[in-house]
N, C-alpha and C positions, 0 to 999 in steps of 0.2 A: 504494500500500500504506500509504504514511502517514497520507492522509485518512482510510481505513477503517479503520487499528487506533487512530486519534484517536476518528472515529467510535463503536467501539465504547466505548473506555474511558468516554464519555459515556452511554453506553447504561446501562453496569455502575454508573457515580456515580450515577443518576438513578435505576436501578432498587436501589440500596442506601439511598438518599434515601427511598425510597417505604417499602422494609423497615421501617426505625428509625423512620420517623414512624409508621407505623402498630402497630411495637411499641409506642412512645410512647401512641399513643392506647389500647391493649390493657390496658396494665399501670395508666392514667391519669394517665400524669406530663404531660400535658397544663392538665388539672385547676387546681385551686388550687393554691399553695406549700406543702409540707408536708401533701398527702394522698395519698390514692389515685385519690380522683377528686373532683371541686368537691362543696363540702360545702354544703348549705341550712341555712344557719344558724337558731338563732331563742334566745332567755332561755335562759339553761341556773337547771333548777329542783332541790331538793334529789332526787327521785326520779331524776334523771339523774348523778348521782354517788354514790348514798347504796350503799355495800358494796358496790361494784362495780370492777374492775380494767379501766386501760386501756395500750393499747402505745406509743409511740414511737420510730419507727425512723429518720426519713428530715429531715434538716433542711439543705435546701439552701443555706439561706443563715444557716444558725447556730442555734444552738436560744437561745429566746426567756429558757426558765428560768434556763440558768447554759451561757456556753459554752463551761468546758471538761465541761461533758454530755454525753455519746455515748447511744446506745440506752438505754432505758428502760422500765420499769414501774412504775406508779404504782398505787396499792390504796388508796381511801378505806374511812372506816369509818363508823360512826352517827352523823348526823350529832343534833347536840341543838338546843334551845330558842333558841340566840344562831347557829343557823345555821351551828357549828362542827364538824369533824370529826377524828379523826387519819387519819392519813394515813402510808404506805410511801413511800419508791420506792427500787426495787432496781435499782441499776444494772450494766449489763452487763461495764462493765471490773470488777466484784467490788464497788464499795462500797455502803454504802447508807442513806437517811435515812430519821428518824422526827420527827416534828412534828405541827401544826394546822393544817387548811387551815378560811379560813371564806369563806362566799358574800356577796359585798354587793355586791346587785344584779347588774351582769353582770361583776364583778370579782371574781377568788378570793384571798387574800391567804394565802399560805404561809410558815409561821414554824418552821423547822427548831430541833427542840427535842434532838434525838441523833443522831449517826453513829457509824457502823462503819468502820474501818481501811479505808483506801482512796478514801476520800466523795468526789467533789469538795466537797462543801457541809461548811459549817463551821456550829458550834450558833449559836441564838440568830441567824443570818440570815433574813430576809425575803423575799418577792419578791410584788409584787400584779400581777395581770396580767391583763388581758379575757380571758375564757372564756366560748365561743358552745358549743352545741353543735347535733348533725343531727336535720334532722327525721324521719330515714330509717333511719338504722341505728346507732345510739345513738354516734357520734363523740362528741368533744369537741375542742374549738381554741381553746390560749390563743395571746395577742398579746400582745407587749410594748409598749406605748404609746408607747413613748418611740421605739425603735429601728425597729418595723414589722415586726419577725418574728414569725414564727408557725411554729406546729406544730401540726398534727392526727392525733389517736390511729388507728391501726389499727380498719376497722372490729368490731365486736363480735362 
């Protein structure tokens, strides 16, 4: 009786083993770090950020921008002539910043000009950071250079 309800318990590990991975693969936390599913990167150009909103939910190994950042939304706005734009992000615990985001090259450089009660971000802070985006369903993934994280937006 011991072999076989040893036996089984293996049976039930194996067959929950199989569950979770292939929920894993379902939802795609397989994927890259910080998406939903592996992202095809390529130049992120001003038509792929120009007054457009994207999400940030999920940062398994710390979010790139500022880490005490939890969930997010970010809303750029027109971008102009020097490749500059403003730029929201409201974030989920209640605060939230207003500033310029500008494009150089495949680097976006964020310069936090106002917050609201609550912000993690303080004015007059910076943050430049690689930003790719998908060739598929208009993501965007910035990386911190330095540290190696990354976050990818909810797709669109």
């Amino acid at each position: 009786m011991f072999f076989h309800n040893l036996f089984m318990s293996h049976i039930k590990f194996a067959s929950f083993t199989i569950v979770i991975a292939a929920t894993f693969a379902l939802v795609g936390c397989g994927g890259a770090i910080g998406s939903f599913e592996g992202i095809d990167p390529r130049v992120t150009v001003i038509s792929d950020l120009q007054s457009k909103s994207f999400r940030f939910d999920w940062f398994p190994v710390g979010n790139p921008i500022k880490d005490s950042l939890g969930s997010f939304s970010l809303e750029f706005g027109v971008f102009d002539s020097q490749n500059a734009a403003p730029f929201t992000i409201v974030e989920d615990d209640g605060g939230s910043a207003t500033g310029s985001a500008q494009l150089m090259g495949d680097n976006l450089q964020f310069t936090i000009q106002a917050v609201a009660t609550g912000s993690v971000f303080a004015a007059g802070e910076t943050r430049l950071l690689k930003i790719e985006s998908d060739q598929n369903d208009g993501r965007i993934r910035f990386t911190d250079q330095g540290t190696g994280r990354e976050v990818t937006s909810s797709p669109q």
